[in-house]
DRENVO-698881 format. One record per residue (C-alpha): x, y, z; residue in three letters. Coordinates in Angstrom, 1 decimal. Example, Ala and Ser with C-alpha at 12.3 -4.5 7.8 and 13.67 -1.06 7.14 Angstrom:
// residues 2
12.3, -4.5, 7.8, ALA
13.7, -1.1, 7.1, SER
***
This chain:
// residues 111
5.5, -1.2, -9.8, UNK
4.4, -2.8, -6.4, UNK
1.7, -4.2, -5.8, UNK
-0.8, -3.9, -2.6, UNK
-4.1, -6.3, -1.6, UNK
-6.7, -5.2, 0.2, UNK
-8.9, -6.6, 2.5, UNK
-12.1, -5.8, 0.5, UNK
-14.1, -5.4, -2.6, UNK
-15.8, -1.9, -2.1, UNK
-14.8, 0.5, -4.8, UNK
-14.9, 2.8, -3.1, UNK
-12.1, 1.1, -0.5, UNK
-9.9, 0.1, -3.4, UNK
-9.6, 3.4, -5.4, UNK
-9.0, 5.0, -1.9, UNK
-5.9, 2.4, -1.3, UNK
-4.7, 3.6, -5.2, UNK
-5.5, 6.8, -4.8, UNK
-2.9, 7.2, -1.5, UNK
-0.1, 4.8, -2.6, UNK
0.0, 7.3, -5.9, UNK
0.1, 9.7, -3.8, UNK
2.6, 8.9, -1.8, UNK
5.0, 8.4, -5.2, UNK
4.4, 4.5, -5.7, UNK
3.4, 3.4, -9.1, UNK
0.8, 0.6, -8.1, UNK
-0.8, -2.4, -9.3, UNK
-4.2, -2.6, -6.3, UNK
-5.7, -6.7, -5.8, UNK
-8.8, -6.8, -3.8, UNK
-9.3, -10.2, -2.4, UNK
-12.1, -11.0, -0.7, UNK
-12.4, -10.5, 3.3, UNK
-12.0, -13.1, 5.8, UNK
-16.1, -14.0, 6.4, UNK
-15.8, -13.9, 10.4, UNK
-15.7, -10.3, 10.8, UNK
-18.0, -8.1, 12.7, UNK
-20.9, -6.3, 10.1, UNK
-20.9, -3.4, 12.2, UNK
-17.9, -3.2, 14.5, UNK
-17.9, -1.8, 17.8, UNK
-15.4, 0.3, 19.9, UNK
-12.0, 1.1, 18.9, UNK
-10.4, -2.6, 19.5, UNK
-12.6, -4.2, 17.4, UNK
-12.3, -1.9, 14.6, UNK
-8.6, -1.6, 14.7, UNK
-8.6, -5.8, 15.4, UNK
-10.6, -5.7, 11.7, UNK
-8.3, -3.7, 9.9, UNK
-5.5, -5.1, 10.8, UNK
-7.3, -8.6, 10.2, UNK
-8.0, -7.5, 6.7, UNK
-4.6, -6.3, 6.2, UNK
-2.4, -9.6, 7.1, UNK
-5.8, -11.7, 5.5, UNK
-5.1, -9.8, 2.3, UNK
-1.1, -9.7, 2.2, UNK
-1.2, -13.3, 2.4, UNK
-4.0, -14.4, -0.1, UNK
-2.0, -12.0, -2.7, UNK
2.1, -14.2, -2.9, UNK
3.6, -11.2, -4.6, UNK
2.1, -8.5, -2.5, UNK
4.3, -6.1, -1.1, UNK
2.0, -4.6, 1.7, UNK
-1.5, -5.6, 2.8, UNK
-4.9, -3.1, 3.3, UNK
-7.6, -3.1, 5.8, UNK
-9.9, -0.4, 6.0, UNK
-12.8, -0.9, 8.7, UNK
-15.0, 1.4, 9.6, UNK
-17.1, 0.9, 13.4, UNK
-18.8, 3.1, 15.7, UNK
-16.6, 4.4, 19.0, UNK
-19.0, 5.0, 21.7, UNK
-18.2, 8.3, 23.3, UNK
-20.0, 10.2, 27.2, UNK
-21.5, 13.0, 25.9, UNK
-22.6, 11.7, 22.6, UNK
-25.4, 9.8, 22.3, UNK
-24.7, 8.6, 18.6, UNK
-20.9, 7.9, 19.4, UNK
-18.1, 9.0, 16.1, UNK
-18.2, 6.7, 13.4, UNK
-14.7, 6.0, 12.9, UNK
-12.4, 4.7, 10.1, UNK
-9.1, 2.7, 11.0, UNK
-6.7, 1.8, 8.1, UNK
-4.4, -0.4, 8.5, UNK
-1.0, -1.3, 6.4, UNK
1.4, -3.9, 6.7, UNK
4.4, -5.0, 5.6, UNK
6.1, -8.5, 4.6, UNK
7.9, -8.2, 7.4, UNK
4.5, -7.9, 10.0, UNK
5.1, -4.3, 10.7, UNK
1.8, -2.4, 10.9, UNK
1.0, 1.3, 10.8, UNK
-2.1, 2.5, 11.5, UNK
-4.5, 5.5, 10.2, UNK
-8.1, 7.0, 11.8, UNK
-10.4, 9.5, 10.8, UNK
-13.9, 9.8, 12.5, UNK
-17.2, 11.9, 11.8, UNK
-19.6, 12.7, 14.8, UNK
-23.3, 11.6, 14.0, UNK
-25.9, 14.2, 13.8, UNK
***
């Protein structure tokens, strides 16, 4: 069994992080730890949302000693010509004891 932190303590954000290491074939014990305090409430443009995940990711993977990767999962609003109420985007990020950091997006347009 591994285990994972994540960056958060939505739910909804830690069943997600279970749901896809399972899938993926792990057998997985998930700790939320609480996220750093000085991040954006509602993040803006694609820097500062990946800049969170990935914040939440290494904050995470070192609160939790025996953690084998770190989650962040930020969400944050891409402004985009043409659209007045820009995508709202979701950046995961993953990383590693060894620092190495993969990223993930999926975005919704707003009606």
């Amino acid at each position: 069994m591994i285990t994972v932190a994540i960056g958060s303590r939505n739910p909804n954000k830690v069943r997600g992080t279970e749901l896809a290491f399972r899938l993926a074939g792990f057998r997985v014990n998930v700790v939320s730890v609480e996220p750093p305090g000085d991040l954006s409430p509602e993040p803006i443009g694609f820097n500062e949302t990946i800049n969170g995940a990935i914040k939440r990711a290494r904050y995470a993977i070192n609160a939790v000693p025996n953690a084998e990767f770190g989650v962040g999962i930020e969400a944050g609003i891409i402004r985009v010509e043409g659209f007045e109420e820009g995508l709202d985007v979701t950046i995961a990020a993953i990383i590693d004891r060894d620092g190495r950091v993969t990223l993930g997006m999926s975005w919704i347009h707003g009606t």
